[in-house]
Every structure is written in C-alpha cells, then in structure tokens.
GUVEXRO-674825 format. One record per residue (C-alpha): y, x, z. Coordinates in nm, 2 decimals, decimal comma, padded with zeros to 4 digits. Each point is the difference from the previous one (the first is absolute). Last residue first. Example, Ala and Ser with C-alpha at 12.3 -4.5 7.8 and 13.67 -1.06 7.14 Angstrom:
<nodes>
NODE  north   east     up
NODE -00,11  01,37  00,71
NODE -00,34 -00,14  00,07
</nodes>
This chain:
<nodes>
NODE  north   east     up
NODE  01,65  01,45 -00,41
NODE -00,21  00,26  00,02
NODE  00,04  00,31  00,24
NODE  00,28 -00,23  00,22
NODE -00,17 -00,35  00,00
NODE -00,38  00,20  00,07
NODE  00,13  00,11  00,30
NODE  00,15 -00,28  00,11
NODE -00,29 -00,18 -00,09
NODE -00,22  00,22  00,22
NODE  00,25 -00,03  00,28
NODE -00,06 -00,39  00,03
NODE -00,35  00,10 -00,03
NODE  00,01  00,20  00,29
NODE  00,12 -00,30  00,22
NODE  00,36 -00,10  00,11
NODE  00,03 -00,13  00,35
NODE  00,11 -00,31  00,11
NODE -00,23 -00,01  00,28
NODE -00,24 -00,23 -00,16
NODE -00,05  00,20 -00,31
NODE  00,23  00,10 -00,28
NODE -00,11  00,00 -00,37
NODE -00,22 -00,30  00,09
NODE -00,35 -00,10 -00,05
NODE -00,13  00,03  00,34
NODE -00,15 -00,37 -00,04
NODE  00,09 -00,21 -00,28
NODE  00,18 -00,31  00,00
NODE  00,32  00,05  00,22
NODE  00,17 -00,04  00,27
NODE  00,28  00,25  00,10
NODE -00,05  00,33  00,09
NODE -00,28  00,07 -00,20
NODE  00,29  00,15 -00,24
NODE  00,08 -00,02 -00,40
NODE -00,33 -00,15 -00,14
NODE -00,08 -00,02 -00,40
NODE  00,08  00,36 -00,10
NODE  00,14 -00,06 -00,34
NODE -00,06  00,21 -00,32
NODE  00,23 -00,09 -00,27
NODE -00,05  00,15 -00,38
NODE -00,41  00,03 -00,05
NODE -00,06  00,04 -00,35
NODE  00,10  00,37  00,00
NODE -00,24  00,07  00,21
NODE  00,03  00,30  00,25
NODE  00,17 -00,22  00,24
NODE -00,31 -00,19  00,01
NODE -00,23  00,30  00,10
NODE  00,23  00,16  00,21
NODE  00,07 -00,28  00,21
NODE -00,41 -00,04  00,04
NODE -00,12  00,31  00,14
NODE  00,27  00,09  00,26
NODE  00,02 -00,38  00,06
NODE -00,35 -00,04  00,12
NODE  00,05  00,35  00,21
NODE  00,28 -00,10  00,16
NODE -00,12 -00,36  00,10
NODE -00,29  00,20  00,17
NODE  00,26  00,22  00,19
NODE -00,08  00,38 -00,08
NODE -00,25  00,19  00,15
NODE -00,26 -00,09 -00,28
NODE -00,38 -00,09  00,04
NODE  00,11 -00,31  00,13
NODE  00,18 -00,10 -00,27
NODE -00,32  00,05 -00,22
NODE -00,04 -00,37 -00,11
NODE  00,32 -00,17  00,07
NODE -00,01 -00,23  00,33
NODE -00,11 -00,32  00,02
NODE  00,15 -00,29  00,13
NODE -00,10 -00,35  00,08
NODE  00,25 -00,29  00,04
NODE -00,05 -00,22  00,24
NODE  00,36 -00,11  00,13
NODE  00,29  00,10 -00,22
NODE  00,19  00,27  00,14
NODE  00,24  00,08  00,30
NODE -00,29  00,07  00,24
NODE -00,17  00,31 -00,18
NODE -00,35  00,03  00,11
NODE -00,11  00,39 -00,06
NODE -00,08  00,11 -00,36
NODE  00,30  00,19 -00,04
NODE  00,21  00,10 -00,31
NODE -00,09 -00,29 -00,18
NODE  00,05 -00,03 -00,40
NODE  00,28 -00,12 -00,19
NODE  00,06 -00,05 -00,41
NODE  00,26 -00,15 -00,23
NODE -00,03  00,10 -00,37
NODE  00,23 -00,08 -00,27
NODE -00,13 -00,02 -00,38
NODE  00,18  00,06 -00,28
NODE -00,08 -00,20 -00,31
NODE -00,22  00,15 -00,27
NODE -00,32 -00,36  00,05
NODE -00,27  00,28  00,02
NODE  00,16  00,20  00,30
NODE -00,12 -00,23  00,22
NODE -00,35  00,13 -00,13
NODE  00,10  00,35  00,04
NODE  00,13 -00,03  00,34
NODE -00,31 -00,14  00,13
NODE -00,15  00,29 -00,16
NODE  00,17  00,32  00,17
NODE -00,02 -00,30  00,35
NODE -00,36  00,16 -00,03
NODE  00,02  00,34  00,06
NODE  00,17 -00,09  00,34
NODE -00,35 -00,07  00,11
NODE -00,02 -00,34  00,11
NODE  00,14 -00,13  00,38
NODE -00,02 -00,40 -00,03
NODE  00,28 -00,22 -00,10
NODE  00,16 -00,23  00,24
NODE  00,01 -00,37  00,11
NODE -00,30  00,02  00,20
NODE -00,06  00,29  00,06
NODE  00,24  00,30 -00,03
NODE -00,07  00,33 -00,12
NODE  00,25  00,04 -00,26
NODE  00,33 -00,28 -00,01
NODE  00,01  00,03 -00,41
NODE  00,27 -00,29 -00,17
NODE  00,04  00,07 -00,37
NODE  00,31 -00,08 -00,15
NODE  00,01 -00,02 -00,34
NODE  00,30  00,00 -00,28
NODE  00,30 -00,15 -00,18
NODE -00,11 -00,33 -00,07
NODE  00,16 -00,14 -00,26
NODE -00,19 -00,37 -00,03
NODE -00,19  00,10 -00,27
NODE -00,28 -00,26  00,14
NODE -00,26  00,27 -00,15
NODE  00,14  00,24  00,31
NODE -00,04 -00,26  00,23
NODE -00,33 -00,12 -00,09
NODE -00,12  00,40  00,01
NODE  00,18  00,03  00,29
NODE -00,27 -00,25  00,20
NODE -00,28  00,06 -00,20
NODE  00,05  00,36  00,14
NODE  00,02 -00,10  00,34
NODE -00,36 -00,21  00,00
NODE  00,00 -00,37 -00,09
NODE -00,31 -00,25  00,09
NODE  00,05  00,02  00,39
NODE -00,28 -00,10  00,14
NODE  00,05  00,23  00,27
NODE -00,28  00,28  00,16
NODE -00,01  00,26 -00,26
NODE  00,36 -00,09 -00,10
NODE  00,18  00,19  00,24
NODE -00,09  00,33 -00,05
NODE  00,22 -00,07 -00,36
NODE  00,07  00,40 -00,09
NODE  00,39 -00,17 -00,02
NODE -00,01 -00,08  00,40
NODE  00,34 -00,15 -00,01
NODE  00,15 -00,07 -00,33
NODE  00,39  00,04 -00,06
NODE  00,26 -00,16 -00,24
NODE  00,25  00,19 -00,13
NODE  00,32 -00,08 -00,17
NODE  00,30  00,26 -00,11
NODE  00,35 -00,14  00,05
NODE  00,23 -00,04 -00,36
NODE -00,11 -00,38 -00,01
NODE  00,14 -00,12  00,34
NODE -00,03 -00,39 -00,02
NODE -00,18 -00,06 -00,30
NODE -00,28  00,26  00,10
NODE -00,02 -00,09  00,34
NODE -00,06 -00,33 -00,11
NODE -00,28  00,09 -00,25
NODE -00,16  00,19  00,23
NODE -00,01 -00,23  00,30
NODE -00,18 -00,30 -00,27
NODE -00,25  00,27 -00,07
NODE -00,08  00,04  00,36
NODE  00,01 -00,36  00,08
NODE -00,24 -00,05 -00,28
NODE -00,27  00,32  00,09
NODE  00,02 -00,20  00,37
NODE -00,08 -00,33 -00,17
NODE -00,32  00,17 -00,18
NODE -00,07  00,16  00,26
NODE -00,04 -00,26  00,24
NODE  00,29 -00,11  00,27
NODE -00,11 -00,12  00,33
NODE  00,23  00,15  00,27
NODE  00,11  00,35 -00,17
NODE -00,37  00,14 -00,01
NODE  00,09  00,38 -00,10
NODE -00,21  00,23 -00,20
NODE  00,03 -00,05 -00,38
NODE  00,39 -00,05  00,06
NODE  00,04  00,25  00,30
NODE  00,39  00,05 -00,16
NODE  00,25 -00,18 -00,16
NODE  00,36  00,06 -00,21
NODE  00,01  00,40  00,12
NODE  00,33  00,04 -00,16
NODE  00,10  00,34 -00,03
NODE  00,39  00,20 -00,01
NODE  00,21 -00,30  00,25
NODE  00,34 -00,01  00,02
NODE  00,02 -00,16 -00,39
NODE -00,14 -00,30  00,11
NODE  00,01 -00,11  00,42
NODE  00,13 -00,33  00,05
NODE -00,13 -00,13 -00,30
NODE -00,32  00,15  00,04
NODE -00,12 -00,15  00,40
NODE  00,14 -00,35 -00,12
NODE -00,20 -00,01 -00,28
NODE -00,28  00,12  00,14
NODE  00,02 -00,22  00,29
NODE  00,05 -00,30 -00,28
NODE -00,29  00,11 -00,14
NODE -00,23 -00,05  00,33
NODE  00,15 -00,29  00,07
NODE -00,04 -00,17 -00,34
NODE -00,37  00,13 -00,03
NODE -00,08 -00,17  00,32
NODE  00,16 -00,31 -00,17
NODE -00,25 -00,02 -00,28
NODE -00,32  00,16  00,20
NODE  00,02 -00,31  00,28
NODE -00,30  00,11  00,19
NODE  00,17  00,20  00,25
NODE  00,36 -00,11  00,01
NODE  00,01 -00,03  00,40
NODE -00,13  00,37  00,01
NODE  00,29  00,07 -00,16
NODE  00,20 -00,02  00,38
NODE -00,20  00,30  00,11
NODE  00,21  00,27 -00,24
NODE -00,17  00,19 -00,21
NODE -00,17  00,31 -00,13
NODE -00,24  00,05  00,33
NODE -00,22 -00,38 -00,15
NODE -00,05  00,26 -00,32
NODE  00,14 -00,01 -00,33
NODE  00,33  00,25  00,06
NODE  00,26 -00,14 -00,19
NODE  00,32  00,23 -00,05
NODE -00,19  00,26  00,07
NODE  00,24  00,18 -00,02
NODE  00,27  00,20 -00,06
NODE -00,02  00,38 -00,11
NODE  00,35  00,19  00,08
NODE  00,13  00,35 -00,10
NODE  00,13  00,20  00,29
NODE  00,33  00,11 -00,01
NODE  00,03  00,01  00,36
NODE  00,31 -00,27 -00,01
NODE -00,23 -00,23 -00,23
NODE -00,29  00,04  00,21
NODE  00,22 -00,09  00,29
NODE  00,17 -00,30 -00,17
NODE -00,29 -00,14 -00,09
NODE -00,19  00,06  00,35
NODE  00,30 -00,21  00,17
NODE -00,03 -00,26 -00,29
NODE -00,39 -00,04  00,09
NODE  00,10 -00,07  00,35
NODE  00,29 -00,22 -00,07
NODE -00,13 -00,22 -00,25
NODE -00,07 -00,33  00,22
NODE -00,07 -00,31 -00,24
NODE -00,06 -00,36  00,14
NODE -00,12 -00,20 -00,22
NODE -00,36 -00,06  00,18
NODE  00,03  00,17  00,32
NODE -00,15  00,37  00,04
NODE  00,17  00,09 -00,34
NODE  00,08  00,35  00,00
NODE -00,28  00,14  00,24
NODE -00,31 -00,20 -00,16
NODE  00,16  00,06 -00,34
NODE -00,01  00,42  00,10
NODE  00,21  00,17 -00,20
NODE -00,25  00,26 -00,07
NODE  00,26  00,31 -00,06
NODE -00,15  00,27 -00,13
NODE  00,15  00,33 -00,01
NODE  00,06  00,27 -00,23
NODE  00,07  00,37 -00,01
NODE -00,19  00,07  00,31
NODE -00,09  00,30  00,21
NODE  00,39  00,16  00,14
NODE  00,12 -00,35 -00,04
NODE -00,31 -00,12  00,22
NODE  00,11  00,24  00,27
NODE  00,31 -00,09  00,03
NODE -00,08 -00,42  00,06
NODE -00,25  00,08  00,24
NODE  00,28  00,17  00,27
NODE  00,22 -00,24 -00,15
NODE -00,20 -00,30  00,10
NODE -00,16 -00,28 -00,20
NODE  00,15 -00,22 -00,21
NODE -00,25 -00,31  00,04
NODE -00,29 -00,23 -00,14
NODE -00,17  00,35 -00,17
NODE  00,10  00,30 -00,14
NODE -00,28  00,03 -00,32
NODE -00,03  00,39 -00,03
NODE  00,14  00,21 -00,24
NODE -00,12  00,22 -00,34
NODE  00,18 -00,02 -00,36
NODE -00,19  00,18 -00,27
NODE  00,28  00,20 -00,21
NODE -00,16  00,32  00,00
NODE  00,23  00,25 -00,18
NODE -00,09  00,07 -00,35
NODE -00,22  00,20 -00,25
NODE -00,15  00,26  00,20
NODE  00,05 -00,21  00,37
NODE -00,22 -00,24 -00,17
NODE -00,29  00,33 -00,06
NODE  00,01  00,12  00,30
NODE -00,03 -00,37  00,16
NODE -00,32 -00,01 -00,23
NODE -00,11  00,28  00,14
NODE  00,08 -00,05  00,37
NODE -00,19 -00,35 -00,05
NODE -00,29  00,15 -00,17
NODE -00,05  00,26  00,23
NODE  00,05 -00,26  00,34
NODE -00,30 -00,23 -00,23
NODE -00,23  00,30  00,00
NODE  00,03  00,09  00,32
NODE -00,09 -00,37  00,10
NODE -00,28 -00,01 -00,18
NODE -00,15  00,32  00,08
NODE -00,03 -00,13  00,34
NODE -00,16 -00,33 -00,09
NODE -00,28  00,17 -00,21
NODE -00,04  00,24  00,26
NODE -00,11 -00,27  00,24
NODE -00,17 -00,24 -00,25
NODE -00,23  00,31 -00,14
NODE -00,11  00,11  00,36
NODE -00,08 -00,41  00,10
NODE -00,16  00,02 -00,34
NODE -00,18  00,27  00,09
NODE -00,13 -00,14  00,31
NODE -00,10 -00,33 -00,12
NODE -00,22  00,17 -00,26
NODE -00,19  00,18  00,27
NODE -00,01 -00,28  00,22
NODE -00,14 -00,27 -00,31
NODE -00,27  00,25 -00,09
NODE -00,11 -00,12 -00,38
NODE  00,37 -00,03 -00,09
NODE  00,00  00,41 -00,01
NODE  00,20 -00,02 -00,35
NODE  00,28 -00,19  00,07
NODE  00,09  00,18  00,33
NODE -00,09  00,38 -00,19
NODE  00,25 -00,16 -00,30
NODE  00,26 -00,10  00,33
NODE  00,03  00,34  00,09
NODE  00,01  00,17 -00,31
NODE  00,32 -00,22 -00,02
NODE  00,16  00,08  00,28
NODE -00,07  00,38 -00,11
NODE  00,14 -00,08 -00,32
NODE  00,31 -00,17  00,15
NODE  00,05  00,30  00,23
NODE -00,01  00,21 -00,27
NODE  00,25 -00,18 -00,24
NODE  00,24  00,00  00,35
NODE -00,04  00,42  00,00
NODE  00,04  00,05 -00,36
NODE  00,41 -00,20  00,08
NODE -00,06 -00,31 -00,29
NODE  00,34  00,03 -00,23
NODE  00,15 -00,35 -00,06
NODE  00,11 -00,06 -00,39
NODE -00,06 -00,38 -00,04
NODE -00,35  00,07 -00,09
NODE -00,06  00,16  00,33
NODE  00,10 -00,28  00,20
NODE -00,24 -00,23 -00,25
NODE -00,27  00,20  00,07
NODE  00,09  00,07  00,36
NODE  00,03 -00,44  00,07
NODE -00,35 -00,02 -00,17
NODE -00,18  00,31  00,19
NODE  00,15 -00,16  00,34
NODE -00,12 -00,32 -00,08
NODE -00,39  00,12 -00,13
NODE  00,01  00,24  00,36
NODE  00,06 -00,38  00,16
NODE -00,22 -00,21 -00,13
NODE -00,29  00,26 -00,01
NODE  00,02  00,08  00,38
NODE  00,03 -00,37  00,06
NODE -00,33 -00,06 -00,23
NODE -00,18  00,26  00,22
NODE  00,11 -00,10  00,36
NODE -00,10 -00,35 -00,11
NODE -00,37  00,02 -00,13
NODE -00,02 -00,25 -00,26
NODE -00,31 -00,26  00,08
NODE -00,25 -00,03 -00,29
NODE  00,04 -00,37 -00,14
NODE  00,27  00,08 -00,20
NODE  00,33 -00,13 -00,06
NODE  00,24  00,23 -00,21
NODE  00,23  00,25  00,23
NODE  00,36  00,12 -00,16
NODE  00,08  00,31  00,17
NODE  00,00 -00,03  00,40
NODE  00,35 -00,08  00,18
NODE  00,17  00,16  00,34
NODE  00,25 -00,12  00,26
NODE  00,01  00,24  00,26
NODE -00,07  00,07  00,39
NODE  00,02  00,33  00,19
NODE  00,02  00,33 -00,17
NODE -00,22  00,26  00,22
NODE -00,31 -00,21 -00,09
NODE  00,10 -00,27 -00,24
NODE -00,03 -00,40  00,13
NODE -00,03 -00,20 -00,33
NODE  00,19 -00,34 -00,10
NODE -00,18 -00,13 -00,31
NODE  00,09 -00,06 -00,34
NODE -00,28 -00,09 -00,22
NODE  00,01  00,02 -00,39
NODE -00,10 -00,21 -00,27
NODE -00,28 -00,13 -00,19
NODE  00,03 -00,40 -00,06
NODE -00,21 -00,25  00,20
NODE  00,26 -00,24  00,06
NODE  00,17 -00,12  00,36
NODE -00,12  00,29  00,22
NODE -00,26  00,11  00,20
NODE -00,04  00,31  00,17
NODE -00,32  00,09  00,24
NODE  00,00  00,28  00,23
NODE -00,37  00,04  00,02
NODE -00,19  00,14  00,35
NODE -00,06 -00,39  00,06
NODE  00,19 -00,19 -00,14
NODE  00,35  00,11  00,06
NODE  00,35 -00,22 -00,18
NODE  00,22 -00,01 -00,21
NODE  00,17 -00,26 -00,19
NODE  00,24  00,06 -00,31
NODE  00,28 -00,19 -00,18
NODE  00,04  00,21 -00,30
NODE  00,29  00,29  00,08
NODE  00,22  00,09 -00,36
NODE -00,12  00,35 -00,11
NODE  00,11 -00,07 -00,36
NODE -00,40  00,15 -00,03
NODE -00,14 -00,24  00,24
NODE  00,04  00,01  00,37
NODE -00,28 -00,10  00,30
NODE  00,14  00,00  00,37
NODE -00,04  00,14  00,36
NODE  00,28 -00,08  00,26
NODE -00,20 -00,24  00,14
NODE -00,31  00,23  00,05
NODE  00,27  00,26  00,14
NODE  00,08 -00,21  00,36
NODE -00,16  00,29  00,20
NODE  00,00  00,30 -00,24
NODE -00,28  00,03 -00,29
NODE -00,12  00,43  00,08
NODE -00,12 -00,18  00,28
NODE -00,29 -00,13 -00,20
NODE -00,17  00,35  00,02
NODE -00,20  00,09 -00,28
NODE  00,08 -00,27 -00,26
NODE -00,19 -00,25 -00,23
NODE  00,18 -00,22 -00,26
NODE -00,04 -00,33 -00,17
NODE  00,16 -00,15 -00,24
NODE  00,02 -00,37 -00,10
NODE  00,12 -00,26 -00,26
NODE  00,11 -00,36  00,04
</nodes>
C-alpha cells in the first residue's frame, strides 16, 4: 500500500465530508481505492499500490465556493507535500495542457486571457518557491488557484464560441439537444415551451411503470408521449431500456434474484417486448444505462457487462436500421475510490466496442455536484478532456447532464443526497443552474463529437432522483435554463 502525505494552512479549505471524497489516480486517471485520513497536522493518503499519481481533492475557493481539483502527478516521499502548492500546480499545468492543444486546433488566445494565465502562473512560481514559510506560500497559491479558475472558465466560453464559429463556417450545427420527459405527458403549458427549446426528447419507458405485474403490459403513457413527440416533430431517444439499478425495475424481479439465467430471460424479453412495439417510431436506442454504477439486485460486472451485450445483440436483430447507445454514469469514475469494483467505465465500452456488437455510440451520464450518486463540481476545463478520451473509440457520444438550482431540502427527491452548488455561482446574479449550463452547453455543443445533449430531469414536480434538478421547479414553472436552451436551439441548432 503506498502513502502521501500533505500539510495545509487551514484544514477547512477540505469541506465537511471532503476526506471521503479524496482519492489517488494514475496516468489513465482511473480512481485507486484510497483511504484518508489526519494524523496529526498531516493529511495522510493511502491507497492500494504505491505508484506516483495525482490527488483529487474537493477545495473550498475564496469568492468561488467549493470545487473538485487534482495535483500533477505526486511520487512518494518522505517530506510532506504542501497541499495549497501542489493544487495550484495541478491545476495551472491542466489549463496550460487543454490551451495547447486548443490552440493547436486553430483557437486564437484573446492577449488579455494569455496575461491572466501568466500572472496565475507567476503566482503559483512565488507559492512554489517560498515553501520555506508554509503561510506565505499558502497565500499565493490560494491567489494563484483563484485566478487560475477564473481564467479557466473564460477560456473555455472563447473556445466554445470559436469553435462554434468555425462549425457554423462549414455546416449548420446538427447536435440534437432535449431533456429526458419523464413517467408522463406533461401539460401543454410545459409541453410549448419545450418545442420552442428541444429538438428531441427522451422517453425512459419506465419497466417499473409498464409492467408493475409480471406479464402484464400497460403502454399507454409512453404511447401518449409517442404520439406527441411525433405530432411536434420532435425526434425521439428511447431508453434505457434496462436501467441496472434496484430504481430500473419492477418489485416483482426481486423474486428472481439469484437465479442469473432466468433473470436474463425477463429482462430480455422486456426488451424485446419494449422494441418490437416501437421500431422505426423511434430515432435512438438507449439499450442500458448506470451499467458501471448501478447494483440491479445482486448482479456482478461481469454478468451485468453479459446482459448488456446480450440487449445489443437483440436490439440489433430486431430493429437493425435504429442507432444504439449505451450510457455510463459517473464516466470520471468518483465512484470507484471507495468500491471494489474491478472495472472502470472505459473498460466497460472498451469490451463492448471489441465485442463488435454495432454499437452506435456513448452515452455518458454527468448529474454535477451531487453526492453520492453524482459527479463532483470540476473546472469546466476539464470535461475538454473527458471528451477527448471518449472520443478515442470515433463513435458519437451523447451527453446527459443536471445540476441543482437550489441547495435548500427538496421534498420530491431521493432522500440523503448532498448537493453542492457550482463553484462561482454565487458570485454571479444569475440562477446557479444558469450559470453551470451557460458554461457547459456551449462547451459540448461546440464539439462535433458530441450529437445529443439531454437535460436529465424535466420538472421537480413530480418525484424524482435528484434535488432541484429540473427544467421547471415545483410550481410548474420554467427555469432560466430552460430559456438558455431555447436560446441556444434558435442561434445554433
């Protein structure tokens, strides 16, 4: 087992609940299973081998609020690392990466964002350098992390309304962007306004809804939202036809737990049934989602990876001229820092992929700033990468986020789930789920790779898993993002 150790000015800069957020990463940047823990004035790190790699750690900025930020790779020593300075480091040496290989791809750097980045980094070499007094150096790199952050996100809103220039040059965007509808049609009111924003929709057909007793099939909410979408012109993404957690399905399969032949069986034949009742009025398959994530009663992953496969292939038969997808929740793998889990995302759809199975694309499942069964608030700057390396495998990726617009308790969601609010939000007069989205939409609908964006929650109305993570609120009413995407649908899409 190997160790690092760190020292740090003021320990709340680590947020209540952070030291199990905290984990060690190798160069694929796939999470080791990592412990944490004080001893003394040392933050101690240990994790399962003693190879160098980086730390991501949830940090409290002044002004900006709380983030998700990573060292540069970190070698075991026996001199203790000094936290503030290795962060500052980490993340100036991201943000020089992402602008190298930004600016390599044609983007012009604005003088004024090449001198904040120098300045950050003058910052952090007067940090690095003045090691010797521990407040000093702490200081700067406090000065170097703020600015550093800043500059990052006006540096990834130039790239994204360059590189939207620059589709718009050579073709009209074709990136489809909607919102998952949820169990039921809802009202016209809601209805209007998400034609005026959306170009698709997702229907979930919910297994737990259709089939609530065993063989017994009720289609008419999900053929209500068909034949609405269809009427609206709006192009249709189905799925997930399995969803491997205990929400995916119905209560009566708990009585086949343990029996992995005939669980398969049921679960295909509701795949089956689901596709040939709906082929060619449907534009996207999602055939399964949460498969690296979920805990569907007690399948492992090797059995889950089988079912998955085994969905493919059947979808494929049955409606071969429908794109497939399959999606990934979590895909920077959070997650696996405190399971035993031996797969991470990637090894998932890389055993798909080599299965030549025709899989049409990715999905990649992102709710931000939501613990547990989120993904933690990073620097926008870093989803440029995540999208590189699910890029790698040149199929087109979907991407399904949500984030909070309120930190308050929300009644209608999940019970004990944390939330966190984008770092900076509250610097900004705009709603906090505003300014997430006004940073991130641009970002993937400036990528070629990326062809459907879905927001994952319709309305807070109705029960749901995510607090405040709705287009529309509690009241029904339709939030700034919700305008955001219409605005974006008319200037882009």
């Amino acid at each position: 087992m190997g160790q690092l150790r760190f020292r740090l000015q003021d320990p709340s800069r680590i947020p209540e609940g952070g030291l199990e957020r905290i984990y060690v990463a190798g160069a694929e940047e796939i999470p080791w299973a990592t412990r944490t823990r004080w001893q003394d004035d040392e933050l101690v790190v240990e994790r399962s081998n003693n190879e160098s790699g980086s730390l991501y750690v949830p940090w409290v900025v002044d002004g900006q609020g709380q983030c998700f930020l990573a060292t540069a790779t970190l070698m075991e020593r026996e001199l203790p690392y000094q936290l503030e300075v290795e962060l500052a480091r980490g993340l100036i040496q991201r943000i020089r990466n992402r602008l190298f290989i930004w600016q390599w791809l044609g983007m012009q750097t604005p003088a004024l964002l090449e001198e904040q980045l120098s300045d950050a980094t003058l910052l952090f070499s007067r940090a690095a350098t003045n090691q010797s007094n521990p407040a000093l150096a702490a200081e700067k790199a406090e000065a170097a992390i703020d600015l550093a952050l800043r500059t990052s996100e006006e540096l990834v809103a130039e790239y994204s309304r360059q590189a939207t220039a620059s589709r718009l040059q050579q073709t009209p965007v074709s990136t489809l962007m909607g919102v998952n509808l949820g169990p039921k049609l809802p009202n016209v009111e809601i209805r209007r306004k998400l034609v005026e924003a959306c170009n698709i929709i997702q229907l979930p057909i919910s297994w737990r809804a259709i089939e609530q007793s065993e063989g017994k099939r009720n289609w008419k909410q999900t053929d209500d939202q068909l034949a609405w979408c269809q009427k609206a012109g709006l192009k249709v993404s189905a799925g997930p036809l399995l969803q491997l957690d205990d929400r995916g399905i119905p209560d009566w399969m708990v009585l086949w737990d343990g029996d992995f032949d005939n669980l398969m069986q049921l679960l295909l034949d509701h795949v089956r049934a689901v596709v040939s009742r709906y082929a060619g009025r449907v534009h996207l398959w999602v055939v399964a989602s949460r498969i690296n994530t979920g805990k569907m009663l007690s399948l492992e992953e090797e059995q889950r990876l089988h079912l998955v496969a085994n969905a493919l292939d059947l979808v494929r038969r049955l409606d071969p001229r429908t794109p497939t997808v399959v999606s990934f929740d979590q895909p920077w793998g959070e997650y696996l820092a405190v399971q035993s889990d031996d797969l991470a995302p990637s090894h998932y759809a890389d055993a798909l992929v080599r299965a030549d199975l025709g899989i049409s694309g990715f999905a990649l499942e992102i709710n931000a700033g939501y613990d547990p069964g989120g993904s933690f608030h990073r620097p926008t700057i870093e989803w440029g990468k995540l999208l590189d390396q699910w890029s790698m495998w040149g199929l087109p990726l979907m991407v399904c986020i949500s984030t909070a617009s309120d930190s308050s308790r929300d009644p209608a969601a999940r019970k004990n789930i944390e939330v966190n609010m984008p770092a900076g939000s509250h610097q900004s007069d705009q709603d906090p789920q505003r300014y997430w989205a006004g940073s991130v939409l641009p970002l993937l609908l400036a990528r070629s790779a990326v062809q459907v964006v879905l927001w994952n929650q319709l309305t807070d109305a109705e029960p749901h898993e995510f607090p405040h993570a709705g287009l529309f609120d509690a009241k029904q009413k339709g939030k700034p993002t919700l305008d955001l995407m219409r605005d974006l649908r008319k200037s882009l899409l």
